[in-house]
N, C-alpha and C positions, 0 to 999 in steps of 0.2 A: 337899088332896092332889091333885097331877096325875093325868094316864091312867097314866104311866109308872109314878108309885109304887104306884097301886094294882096296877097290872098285877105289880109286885115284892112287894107285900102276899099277896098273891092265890096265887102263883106262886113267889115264888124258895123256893131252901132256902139255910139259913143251914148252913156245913158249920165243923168247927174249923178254927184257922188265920187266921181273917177271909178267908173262901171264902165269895161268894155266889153261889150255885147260880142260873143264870137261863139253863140248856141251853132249858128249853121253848119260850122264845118268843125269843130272842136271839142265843144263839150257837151251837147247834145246828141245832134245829128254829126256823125264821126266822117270825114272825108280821106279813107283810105288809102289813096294814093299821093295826098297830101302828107301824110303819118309816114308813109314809105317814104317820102323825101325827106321827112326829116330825122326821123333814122338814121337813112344813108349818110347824111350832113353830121349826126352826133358820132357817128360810127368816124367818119373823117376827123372830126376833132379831137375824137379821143383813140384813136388810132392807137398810140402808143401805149395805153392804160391795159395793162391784164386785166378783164373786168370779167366778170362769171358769176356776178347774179347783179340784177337791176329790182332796186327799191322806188316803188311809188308810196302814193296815200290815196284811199277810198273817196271819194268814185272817179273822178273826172282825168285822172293821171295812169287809171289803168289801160285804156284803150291803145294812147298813145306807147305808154310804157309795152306794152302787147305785141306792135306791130315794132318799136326802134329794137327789143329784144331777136327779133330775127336777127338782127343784122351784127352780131355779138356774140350768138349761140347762145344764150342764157334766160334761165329760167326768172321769172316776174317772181316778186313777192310785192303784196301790197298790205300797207300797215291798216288794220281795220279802225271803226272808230265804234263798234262794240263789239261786245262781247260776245259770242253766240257760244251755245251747249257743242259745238263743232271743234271747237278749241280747248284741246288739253295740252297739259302740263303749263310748264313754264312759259312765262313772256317776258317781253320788254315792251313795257309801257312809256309814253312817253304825253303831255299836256302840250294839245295845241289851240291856237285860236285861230280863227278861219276869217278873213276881210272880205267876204262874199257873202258869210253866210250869218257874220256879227255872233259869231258862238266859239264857247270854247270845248272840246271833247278831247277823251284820252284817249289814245291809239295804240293798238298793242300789234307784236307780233309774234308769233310763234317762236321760242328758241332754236327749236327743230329746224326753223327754216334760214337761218343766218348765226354763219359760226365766226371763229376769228379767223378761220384758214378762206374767207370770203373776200373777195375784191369788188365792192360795190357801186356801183354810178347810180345815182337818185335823177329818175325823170319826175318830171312834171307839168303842167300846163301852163299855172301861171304862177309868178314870184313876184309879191306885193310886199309886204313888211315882213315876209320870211320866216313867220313864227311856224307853219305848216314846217317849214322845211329845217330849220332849227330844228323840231322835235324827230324828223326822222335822221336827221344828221346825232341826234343826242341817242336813236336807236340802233344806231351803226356804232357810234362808239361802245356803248351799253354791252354790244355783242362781243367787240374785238376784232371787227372788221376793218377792211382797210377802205376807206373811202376816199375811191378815185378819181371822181369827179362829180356834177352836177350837171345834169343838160333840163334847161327849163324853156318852154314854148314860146311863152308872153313873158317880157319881165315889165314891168312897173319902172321905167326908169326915174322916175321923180319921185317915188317911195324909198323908203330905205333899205329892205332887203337887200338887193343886188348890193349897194355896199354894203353893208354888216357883215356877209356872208363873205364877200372877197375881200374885207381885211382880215378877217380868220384866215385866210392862206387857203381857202377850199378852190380848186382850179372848176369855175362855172361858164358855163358857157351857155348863154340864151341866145334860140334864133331869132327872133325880134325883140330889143328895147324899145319900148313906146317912151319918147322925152315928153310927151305934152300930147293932152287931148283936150276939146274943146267940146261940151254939149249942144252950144247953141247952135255951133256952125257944122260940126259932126267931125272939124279935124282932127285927124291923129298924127302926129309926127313922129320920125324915128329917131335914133342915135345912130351916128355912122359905127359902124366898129370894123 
């Protein structure tokens, strides 16, 4: 078992619905030194990848994205889910739908901020049916960038993102697979990988 899953062992709650509760150290209240190791773990995975800028999505993906960015030299871009009068020129927009949040919104980002001469790794927290991450995978292409890989927090392993996404050929790498949680009993199990 990794840092990440004990730290989900430890910590998360298992709510109905397939709700995993991990506000304490994730995506509420952010545990720092936890975010530093997993950094360092994506920064090992993808070692080989030229990567020079990291794409998240508004709000829960940029903390993390924030702190694995040290560890790569590269500047965060994160795809907004409105509009603000802050935002000129051109974007790429992109439609997603959220399994947390039961909504769907459009996400745009700046052209300015992601060009084709861009090699991108998309963080994020968690990977459920993968439409979040479809849409900024659809905003990297949109651009002409190269997307080099995917590093996600939590995957969902008994949802379908994680496959969908790796039979498209996108090289992802999640530090914890949950295969199975339990409400009643509060289990979470993992996937070996």
């Amino acid at each position: 078992m990794n840092f990440l899953e004990e730290r989900i062992q430890k910590d998360g709650i298992v709510k109905e619905g397939n709700v995993l509760k991990v506000d304490s150290f994730l995506n509420h209240q952010m545990d720092i030194k936890l975010f530093r190791q997993m950094g360092e773990e994506w920064k090992r995975r993808f070692a080989e990848a030229n990567i020079n800028k990291i794409l998240t999505i508004e709000a829960s993906g940029i903390g993390i994205a924030c702190i694995a960015a040290e560890y790569f030299n590269a500047p965060v871009v994160f795809a907004k889910k409105s509009k603000s009068i802050n935002i000129e020129g051109d974007m790429y927009i992109a439609e997603v739908e959220s399994f947390t949040h039961k909504c769907k919104n459009q996400v745009i980002v700046s052209k300015k901020f992601l060009t084709p001469e861009d090699h991108v790794l998309i963080i994020d927290d968690f990977l459920a049916n993968g439409c979040a991450l479809q849409g900024l995978i659809s905003i990297v292409a949109q651009a002409g960038a190269t997307l080099e890989g995917i590093g996600i927090a939590v995957e969902k392993g008994f949802q379908q993102g994680g496959r969908v996404i790796r039979n498209l050929g996108y090289h992802l790498e999640s530090l914890a697979i949950v295969e199975r949680m339990d409400a009643e009993t509060g289990e979470i199990m993992f996937r070996e990988q």
